[in-house]
C-alpha positions as CSV (number, residue, x, y, z in Angstrom):
1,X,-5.5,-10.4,0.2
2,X,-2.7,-10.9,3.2
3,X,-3.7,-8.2,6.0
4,X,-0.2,-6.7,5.6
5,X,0.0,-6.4,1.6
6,X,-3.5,-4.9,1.5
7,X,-2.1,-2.0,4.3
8,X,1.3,-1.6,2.3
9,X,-0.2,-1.1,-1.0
10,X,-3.2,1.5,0.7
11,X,0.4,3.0,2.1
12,X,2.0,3.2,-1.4
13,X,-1.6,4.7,-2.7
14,X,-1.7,7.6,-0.4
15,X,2.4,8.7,-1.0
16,X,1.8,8.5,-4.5
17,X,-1.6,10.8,-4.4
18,X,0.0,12.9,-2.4
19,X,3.0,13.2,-4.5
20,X,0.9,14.0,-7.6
21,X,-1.0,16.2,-5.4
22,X,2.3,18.5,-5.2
23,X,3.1,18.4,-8.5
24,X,0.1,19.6,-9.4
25,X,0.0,22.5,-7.5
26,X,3.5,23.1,-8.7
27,X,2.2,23.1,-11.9
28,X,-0.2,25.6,-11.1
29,X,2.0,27.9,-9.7
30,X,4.6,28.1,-11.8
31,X,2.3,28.0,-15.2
32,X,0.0,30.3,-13.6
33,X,-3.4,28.7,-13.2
34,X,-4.8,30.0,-16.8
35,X,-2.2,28.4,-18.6
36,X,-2.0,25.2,-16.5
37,X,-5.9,24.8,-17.5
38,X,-5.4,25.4,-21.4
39,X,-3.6,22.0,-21.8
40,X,-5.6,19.1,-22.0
41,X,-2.8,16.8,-20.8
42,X,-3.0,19.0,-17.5
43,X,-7.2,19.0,-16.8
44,X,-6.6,14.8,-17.3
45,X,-3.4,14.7,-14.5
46,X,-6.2,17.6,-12.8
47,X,-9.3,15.2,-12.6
48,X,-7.1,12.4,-11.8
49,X,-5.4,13.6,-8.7
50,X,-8.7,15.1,-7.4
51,X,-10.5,11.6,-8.2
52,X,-7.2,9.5,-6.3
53,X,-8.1,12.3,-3.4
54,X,-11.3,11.0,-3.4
55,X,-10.6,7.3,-3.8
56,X,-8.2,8.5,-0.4
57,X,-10.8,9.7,1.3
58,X,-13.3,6.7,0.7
59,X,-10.6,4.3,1.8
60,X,-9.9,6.1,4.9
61,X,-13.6,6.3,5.6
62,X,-14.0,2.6,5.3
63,X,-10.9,2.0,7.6
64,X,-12.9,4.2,10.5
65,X,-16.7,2.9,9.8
66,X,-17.7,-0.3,11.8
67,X,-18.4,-3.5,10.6
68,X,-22.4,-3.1,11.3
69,X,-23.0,-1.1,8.0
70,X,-21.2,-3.9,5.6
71,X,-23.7,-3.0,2.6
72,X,-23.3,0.4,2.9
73,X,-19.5,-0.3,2.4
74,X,-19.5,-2.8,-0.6
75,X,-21.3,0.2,-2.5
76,X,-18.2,2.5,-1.5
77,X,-15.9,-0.2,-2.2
78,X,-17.3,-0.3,-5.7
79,X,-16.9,3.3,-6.2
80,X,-13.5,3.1,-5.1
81,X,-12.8,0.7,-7.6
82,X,-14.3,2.6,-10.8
83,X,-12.1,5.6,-9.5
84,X,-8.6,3.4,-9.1
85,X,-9.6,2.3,-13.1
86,X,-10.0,5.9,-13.9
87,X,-6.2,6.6,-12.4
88,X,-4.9,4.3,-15.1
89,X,-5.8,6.9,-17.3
90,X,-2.8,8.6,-15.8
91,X,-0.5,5.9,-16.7
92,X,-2.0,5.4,-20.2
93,X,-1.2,9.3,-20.7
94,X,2.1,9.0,-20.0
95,X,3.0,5.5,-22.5
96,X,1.6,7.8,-25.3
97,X,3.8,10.6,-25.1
98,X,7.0,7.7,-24.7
C-alpha cells in the first residue's frame, strides 16, 4: 500500500473512533449509564468503540516501536486486524435496522 494512502486511511481511523467515542459517552449521559447498558444494540456500539480504541492504540504503538522487533510486530499487526473485522460488526448493525 502507497505510504500516503496507508497514513490517510490510519487518519480517517482515528477521527472516526474518536467520533464514536463521543457519541458514546453522549449516550451515556443522557440515557443515564443503567439504561444505556440494558440495550443490547448499545453493549455492541460499547465493545466496538473500546476494541477500535484498542486497534488505536496498537497502531500508534507500531508507528513508535523500531524496526529491530519486526516479529514482535507481525503478531500485533494480526491482532489489529481481527479487531478492524470485529468493527464491521458496527456496520452490519446498522444495515439491519435500515
Amino acid at each position: 500500500m502507497e505510504p500516503a494512502l496507508e497514513t490517510t486511511l490510519e487518519n480517517v481511523n482515528l477521527v472516526l473512533t474518536g467520533i464514536f467515542f463521543v457519541e458514546m459517552v453522549g449516550k451515556m449521559i443522557g440515557m443515564g449509564l443503567e439504561h444505556y447498558l440494558k440495550e443490547k444494540a448499545n453493549l455492541l456500539d460499547m465493545v466496538i468503540v473500546i476494541l477500535s480504541m484498542v486497534d488505536v492504540l496498537i497502531s500508534i504503538y507500531i508507528a513508535t516501536v523500531s524496526e529491530n522487533t519486526s516479529e514482535n510486530l507481525e503478531t500485533v499487526r494480526s491482532a489489529a486486524i481481527v479487531f478492524r473485522i470485529l468493527r464491521l460488526t458496527r456496520v452490519l448493525k446498522l444495515a439491519k435496522s435500515w
